[in-house]
C-alpha positions as CSV (number, residue, x, y, z in Angstrom):
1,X,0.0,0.0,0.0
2,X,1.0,3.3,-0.6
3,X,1.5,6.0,2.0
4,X,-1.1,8.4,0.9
5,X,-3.3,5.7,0.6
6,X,-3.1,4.7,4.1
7,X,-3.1,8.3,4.9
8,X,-6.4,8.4,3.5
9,X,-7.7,5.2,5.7
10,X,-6.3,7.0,8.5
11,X,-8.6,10.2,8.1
12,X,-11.6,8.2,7.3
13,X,-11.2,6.1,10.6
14,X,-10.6,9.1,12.2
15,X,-13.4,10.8,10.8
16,X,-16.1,8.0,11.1
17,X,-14.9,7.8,15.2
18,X,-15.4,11.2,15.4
19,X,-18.9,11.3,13.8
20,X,-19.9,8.3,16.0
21,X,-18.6,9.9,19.3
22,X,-20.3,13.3,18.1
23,X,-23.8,10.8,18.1
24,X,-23.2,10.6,21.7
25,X,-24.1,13.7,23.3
26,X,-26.5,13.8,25.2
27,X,-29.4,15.7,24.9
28,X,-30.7,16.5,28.6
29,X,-31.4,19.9,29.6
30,X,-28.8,21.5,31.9
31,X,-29.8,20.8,35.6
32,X,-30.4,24.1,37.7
33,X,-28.8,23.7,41.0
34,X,-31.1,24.1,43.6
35,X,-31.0,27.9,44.9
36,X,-30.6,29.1,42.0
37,X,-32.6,29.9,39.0
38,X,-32.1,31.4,35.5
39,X,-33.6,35.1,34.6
40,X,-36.1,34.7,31.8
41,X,-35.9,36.0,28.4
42,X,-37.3,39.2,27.4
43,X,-38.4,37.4,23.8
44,X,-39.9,34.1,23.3
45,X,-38.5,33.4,19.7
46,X,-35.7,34.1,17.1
47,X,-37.6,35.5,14.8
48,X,-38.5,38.8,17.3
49,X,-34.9,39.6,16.8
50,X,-35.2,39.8,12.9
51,X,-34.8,43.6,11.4
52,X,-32.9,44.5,14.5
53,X,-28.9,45.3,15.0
54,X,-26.4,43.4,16.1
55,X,-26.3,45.6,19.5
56,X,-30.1,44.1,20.7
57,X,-28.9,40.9,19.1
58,X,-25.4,41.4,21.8
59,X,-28.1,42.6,24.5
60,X,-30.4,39.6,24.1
61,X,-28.2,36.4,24.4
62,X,-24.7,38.2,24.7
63,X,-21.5,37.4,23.0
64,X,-22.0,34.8,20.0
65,X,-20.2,31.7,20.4
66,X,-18.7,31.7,16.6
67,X,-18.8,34.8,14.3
68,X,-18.3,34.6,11.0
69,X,-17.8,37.5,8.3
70,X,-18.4,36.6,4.7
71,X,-18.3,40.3,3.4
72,X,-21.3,41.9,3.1
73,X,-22.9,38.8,5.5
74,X,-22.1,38.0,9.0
75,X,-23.0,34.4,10.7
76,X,-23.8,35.2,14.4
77,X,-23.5,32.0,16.2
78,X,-25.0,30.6,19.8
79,X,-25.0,27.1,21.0
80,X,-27.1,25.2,23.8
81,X,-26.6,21.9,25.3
82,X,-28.7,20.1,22.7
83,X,-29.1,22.8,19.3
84,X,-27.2,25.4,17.5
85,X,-28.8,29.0,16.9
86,X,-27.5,31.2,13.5
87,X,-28.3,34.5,12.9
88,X,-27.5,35.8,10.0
89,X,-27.0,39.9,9.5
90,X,-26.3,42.3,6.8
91,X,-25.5,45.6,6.7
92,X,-28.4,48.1,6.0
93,X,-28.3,51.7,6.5
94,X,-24.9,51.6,7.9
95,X,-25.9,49.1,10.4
96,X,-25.7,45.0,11.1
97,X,-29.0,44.1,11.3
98,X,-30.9,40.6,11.7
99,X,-32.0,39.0,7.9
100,X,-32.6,35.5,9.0
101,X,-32.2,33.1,12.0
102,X,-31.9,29.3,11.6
103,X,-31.8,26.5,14.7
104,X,-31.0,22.7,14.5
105,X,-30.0,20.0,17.0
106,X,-26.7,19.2,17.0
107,X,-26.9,16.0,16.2
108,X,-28.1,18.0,13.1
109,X,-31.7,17.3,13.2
110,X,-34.6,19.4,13.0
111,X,-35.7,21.7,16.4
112,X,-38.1,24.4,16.9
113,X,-36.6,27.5,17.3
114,X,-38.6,28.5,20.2
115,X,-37.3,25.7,22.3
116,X,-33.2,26.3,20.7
117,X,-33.6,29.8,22.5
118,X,-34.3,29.1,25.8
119,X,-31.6,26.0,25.4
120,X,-29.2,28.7,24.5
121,X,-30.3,31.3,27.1
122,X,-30.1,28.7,29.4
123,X,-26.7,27.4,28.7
124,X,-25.2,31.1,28.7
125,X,-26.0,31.0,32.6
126,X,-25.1,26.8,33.7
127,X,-21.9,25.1,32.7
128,X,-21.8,21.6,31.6
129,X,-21.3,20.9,35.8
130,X,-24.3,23.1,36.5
131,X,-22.1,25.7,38.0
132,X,-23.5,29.5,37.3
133,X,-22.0,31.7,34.5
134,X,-22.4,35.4,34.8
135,X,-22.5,35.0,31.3
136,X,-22.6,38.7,30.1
């Protein structure tokens, strides 16, 4: 065999462990310690946050986890124990503002956006241990 061909094996077995290990997350809601509880959300569903800027986006669930900037787009993204939230923004009027929002397990199944929100406003204030965040 040649070396690039068992380069390519390698990355493929690498690859399909990864995938399978990625299958294994669970997807239980973060436990709130006792004591302690999380504020609620001022909005009830992505799609509130559509037409506005990139400052009520920041004031609403805080600092994305990714951000990506594909010129003249920008990929704002949040992630909860169990889904990922994108928003997507454009520049209008001199501003970053919301154009679309998508959500989706991370498994990468199908979730209602709804639910992905609180997931992710929940997971900005517990850590995978259920310790607080201040989460700002």
């Amino acid at each position: 065999m040649s070396l690039s061909f068992r380069r390519i094996q390698w990355t493929a077995s690498l690859l399909t462990v990864l995938v399978g290990l990625g299958a294994c997350q669970t997807t239980k809601e973060a436990k709130v310690p006792d004591g302690f509880s999380v504020p609620p959300l001022a909005i009830s569903s992505p799609r509130e946050l559509l037409g506005r800027g990139g400052g009520d986006l920041r004031a609403a669930l805080g600092e994305p986890a990714l951000l990506r900037k594909e010129t003249p787009a920008q990929v704002w993204q949040y992630q909860g124990r169990t889904c990922v939230l994108d928003f997507f923004l454009y520049e209008e009027d001199g501003q970053v503002r919301v154009i679309h929002t998508e959500s989706r397990e991370r498994t990468g199944g199908v979730t209602r956006p709804d639910l992905c929100l609180q997931d992710v406003h929940r997971s900005r204030y517990l850590s995978t241990s259920g310790k607080t965040h201040l989460g700002v």
